[in-house]
N, C-alpha and C positions, 0 to 999 in steps of 0.2 A: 517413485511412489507406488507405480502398479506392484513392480517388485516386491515391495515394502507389505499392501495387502495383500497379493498372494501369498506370501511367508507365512501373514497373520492367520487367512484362511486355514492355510493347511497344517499351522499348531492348532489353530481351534478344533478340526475335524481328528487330529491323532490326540486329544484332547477328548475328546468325545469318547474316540473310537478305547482310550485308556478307562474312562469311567463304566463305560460298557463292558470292557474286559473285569473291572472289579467284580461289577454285577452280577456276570454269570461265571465269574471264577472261570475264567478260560486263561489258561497260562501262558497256549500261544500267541491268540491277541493281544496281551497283556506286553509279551515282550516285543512282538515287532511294535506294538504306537508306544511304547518307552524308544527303542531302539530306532523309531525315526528319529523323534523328537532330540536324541544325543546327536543323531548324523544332524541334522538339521542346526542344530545348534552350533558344530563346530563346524559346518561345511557352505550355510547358505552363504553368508558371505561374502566368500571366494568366487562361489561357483554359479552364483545366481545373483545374486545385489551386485555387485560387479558390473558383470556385463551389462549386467540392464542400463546403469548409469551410466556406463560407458558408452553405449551404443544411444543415449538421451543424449549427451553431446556432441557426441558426432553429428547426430541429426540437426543440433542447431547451429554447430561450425561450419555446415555443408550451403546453408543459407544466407545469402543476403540479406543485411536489416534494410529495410527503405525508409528512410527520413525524410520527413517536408521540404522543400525548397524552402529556401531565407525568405523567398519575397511572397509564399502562399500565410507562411509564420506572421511577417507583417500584417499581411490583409487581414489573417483573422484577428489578430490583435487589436488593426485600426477598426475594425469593425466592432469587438467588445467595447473598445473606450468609447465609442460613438451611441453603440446601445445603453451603458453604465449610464450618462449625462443624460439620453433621452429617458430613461428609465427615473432615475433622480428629479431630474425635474418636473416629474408626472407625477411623482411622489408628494410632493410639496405644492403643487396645481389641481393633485385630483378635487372633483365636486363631490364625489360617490363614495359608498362604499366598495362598491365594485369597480371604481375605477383605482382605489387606492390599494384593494388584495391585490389585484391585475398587476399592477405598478412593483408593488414589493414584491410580487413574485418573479416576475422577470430580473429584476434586479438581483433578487439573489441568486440566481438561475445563472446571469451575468458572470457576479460577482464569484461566484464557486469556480464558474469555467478560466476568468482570467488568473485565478488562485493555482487552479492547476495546471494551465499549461504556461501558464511562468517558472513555478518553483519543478515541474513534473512530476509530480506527486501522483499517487493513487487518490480517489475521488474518496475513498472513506479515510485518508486521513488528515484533507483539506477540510472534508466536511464536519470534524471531530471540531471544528474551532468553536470557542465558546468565548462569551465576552469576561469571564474571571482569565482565561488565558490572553486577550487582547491587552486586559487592565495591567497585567504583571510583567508586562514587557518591562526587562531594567533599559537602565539606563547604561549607557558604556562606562566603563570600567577605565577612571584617564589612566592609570597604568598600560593598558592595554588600548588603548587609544596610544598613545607612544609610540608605541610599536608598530603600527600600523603606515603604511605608504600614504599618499597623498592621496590618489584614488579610491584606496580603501577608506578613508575617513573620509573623503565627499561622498562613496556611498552609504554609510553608517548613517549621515545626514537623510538619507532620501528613501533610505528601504528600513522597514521593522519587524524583526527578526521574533517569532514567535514560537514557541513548542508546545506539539501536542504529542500524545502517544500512536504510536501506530505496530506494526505488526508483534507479534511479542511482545507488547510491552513496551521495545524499545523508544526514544524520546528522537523525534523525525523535527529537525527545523523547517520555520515555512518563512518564506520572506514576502513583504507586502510592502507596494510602492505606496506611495501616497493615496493614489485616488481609489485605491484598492480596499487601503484602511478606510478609506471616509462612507465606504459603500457598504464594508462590515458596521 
């Protein structure tokens, strides 16, 4: 991507430096920022996009990813479910107004962080859920239910499978267990 705007920069600038050659009818200006802009055109490429992207993964094949441990994954998670129910039931108990903003905001707070570090999703495109997209969940398809293993269709039972849009446009599934939905 730096590549990508240095490229742009320096069409914008023989860009420039060509309306300027109009201006003052200079013809040898005129031909070198055409005559980048042809090199440029058939050479960046090769000779510069290239490497740069090349040399972009290298940089990230040279590192280590480090991932959670299974049993820090656990904790955080038994600790969401823990906060979601406290959270709920303060919901339903508050006295106040201020106890009841307090309450729905934690919860959603909650409810976002166990949406995304279950499905691993980006946080804008968990947060894109709306309740016309909760309502339009189908229902399965018995054909496609058929089809399905034994395990797969006891989880069909237990998780609900929802799409929103996310980057480009593209349509990103998000799946939501039970106490997930009920928090949405």
């Amino acid at each position: 991507t730096l590549a990508k705007k240095l490229g742009h920069s320096l069409v914008a600038c023989a860009d420039m430096l060509e309306a300027k050659a109009v201006e003052t009818r200079d013809e040898c200006l005129l031909q070198n920022a055409k005559g980048y802009l042809t090199l440029h055109k058939m050479r960046w490429n090769e000779e510069i996009s290239a490497h740069a992207i090349r040399t972009l993964y290298c940089q990230k094949k040279g590192h280590a990813k480090r991932i959670p441990l299974t049993k820090d994954v656990v904790t955080l998670s038994n600790h969401l479910n823990k906060a979601s129910s406290t959270a709920s039931e303060k919901v339903f108990a508050a006295e106040s107004d201020v106890d009841i903003k307090q309450a729905w905001k934690t919860l959603a707070e909650v409810t976002l962080t166990q949406i995304i570090l279950f499905n691993r999703r980006r946080s804008g495109e968990a947060s894109k859920i709306t309740m016309t997209d909760l309502k339009a969940t189908n229902s399965h398809d018995p054909d496609v239910l058929k089809s399905l293993s034994d395990f797969e269709k006891k989880l069909c039972t237990k998780l609900t499978r929802i799409e929103v849009f996310g980057k480009c446009g593209r349509i990103v599934p998000i799946l939501l267990s039970k106490q997930t939905k009920s928090s949405v």
